[in-house]
C-alpha positions, -999 to +999 in steps of 0.1 A: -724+372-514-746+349-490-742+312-498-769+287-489-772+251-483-792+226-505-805+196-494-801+171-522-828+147-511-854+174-521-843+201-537-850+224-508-831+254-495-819+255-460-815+285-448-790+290-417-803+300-388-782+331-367-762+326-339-778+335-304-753+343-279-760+346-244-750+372-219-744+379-183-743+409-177-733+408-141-722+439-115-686+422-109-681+407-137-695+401-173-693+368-201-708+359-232-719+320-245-727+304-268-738+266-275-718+247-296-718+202-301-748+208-281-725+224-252-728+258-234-693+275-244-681+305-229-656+329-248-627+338-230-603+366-240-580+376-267-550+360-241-575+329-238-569+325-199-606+331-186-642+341-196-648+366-173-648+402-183-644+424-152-680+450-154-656+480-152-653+512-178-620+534-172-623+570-192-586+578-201-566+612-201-561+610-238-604+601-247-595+562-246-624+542-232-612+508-214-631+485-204-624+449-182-592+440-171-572+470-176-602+491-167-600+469-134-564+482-126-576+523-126-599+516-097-574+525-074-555+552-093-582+569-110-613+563-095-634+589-103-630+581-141-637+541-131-667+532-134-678+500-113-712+480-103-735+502-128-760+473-126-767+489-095-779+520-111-800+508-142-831+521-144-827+540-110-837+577-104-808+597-082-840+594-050-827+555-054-793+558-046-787+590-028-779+571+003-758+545-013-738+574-032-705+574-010-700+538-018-687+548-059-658+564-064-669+582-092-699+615-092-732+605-098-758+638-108-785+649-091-802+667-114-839+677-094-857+653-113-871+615-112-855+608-141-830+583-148-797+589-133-768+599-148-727+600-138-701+623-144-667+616-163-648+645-168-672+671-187-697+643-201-727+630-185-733+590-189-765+570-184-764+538-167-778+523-201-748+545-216-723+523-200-737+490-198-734+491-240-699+496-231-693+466-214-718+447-243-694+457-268-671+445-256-686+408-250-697+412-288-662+422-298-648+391-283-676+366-295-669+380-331-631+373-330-637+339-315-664+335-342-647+352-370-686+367-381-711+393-371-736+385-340-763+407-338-786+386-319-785+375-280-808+368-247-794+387-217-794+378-179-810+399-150-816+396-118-851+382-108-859+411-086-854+431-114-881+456-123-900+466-155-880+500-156-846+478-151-857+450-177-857+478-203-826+496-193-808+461-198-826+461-232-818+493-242-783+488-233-781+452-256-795+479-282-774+505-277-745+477-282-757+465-312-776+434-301-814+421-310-824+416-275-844+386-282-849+383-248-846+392-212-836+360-185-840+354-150-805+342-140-821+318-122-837+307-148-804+311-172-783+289-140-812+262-147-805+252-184-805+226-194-837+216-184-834+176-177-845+155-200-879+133-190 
């Protein structure tokens, strides 16, 4: 049952107004935010040493799907089931990256077309959008246990150079997470706040 506030000067009903997180979304690494007293905070883990959640998705022998940290540790041991720097991919046709190809570990598919591409994990084919939800999941995961409620709405961080196709990959991938993409934010724009006062 949804309670709401009443202001007893006049009568009226205040509604509360959601929670916007915001996200980085980075190649390395990944964090979510939020502003509370007026403060930017930034959620660290479960074992609440840092913020940072390493932008890395490891697909397990028994169907487990890891992601940060202990995804981190698999680069080295299971690399072609590690997946690292998909920022580097969203909203990129295979034509982009052929040449950079070598530097993953893991198999990206050409597949004879301009479309988006895809990567291989075992016998499943991932997007980059695919993946990035992973890693979004996992920031909304953690915001809701620090929170102890449901966020469903947050602005996410790109690059400035990013293009239109990349812009909407990022907001598809928010989507795919379970985020209202409210909006998408030059990080140098994001690195900016808070704007000084006059």
């Amino acid at each position: 049952m949804a309670t709401f506030s009443i202001n007893l000067k006049d009568g009226s009903v205040e509604t509360p107004k959601p929670l916007i997180v915001g996200i980085d979304l980075g190649t390395t690494n990944s964090l979510v935010a939020f502003i509370k007293d007026g403060q930017p905070y930034c959620v660290k883990g479960a074992d609440g040493r840092s913020t940072l959640v390493p932008s890395v998705v490891h697909f397990a022998e028994n169907g487990e799907i890891i992601v940060g940290d202990a995804a981190k540790e698999k680069l080295i041991t299971d690399p072609a089931h590690t997946i690292f720097s998909v920022k580097r991919l969203m909203g990129k046709s295979f034509k982009d990256v052929q040449e950079k190809r070598d530097y993953f570990g893991y198999q990206i598919i050409d597949d004879d077309t301009d479309s988006l591409v895809k990567i291989r994990v075992k016998d499943r084919f991932y997007s980059p959008v695919e993946l990035s939800a992973l890693i979004l999941k996992e920031l909304k995961t953690r915001v809701e246990a620090e929170l102890g409620q449901s966020i469903e709405k947050a602005v996410i961080t790109v690059p400035a150079y990013f293009n239109d196709n990349q812009r909407q990959a990022t907001r598809d991938a928010g989507k795919l997470a379970g985020f209202d993409v409210l909006r998408i934010v030059n990080e140098p724009t994001a690195a900016a706040w808070p704007p000084t006062q006059a």
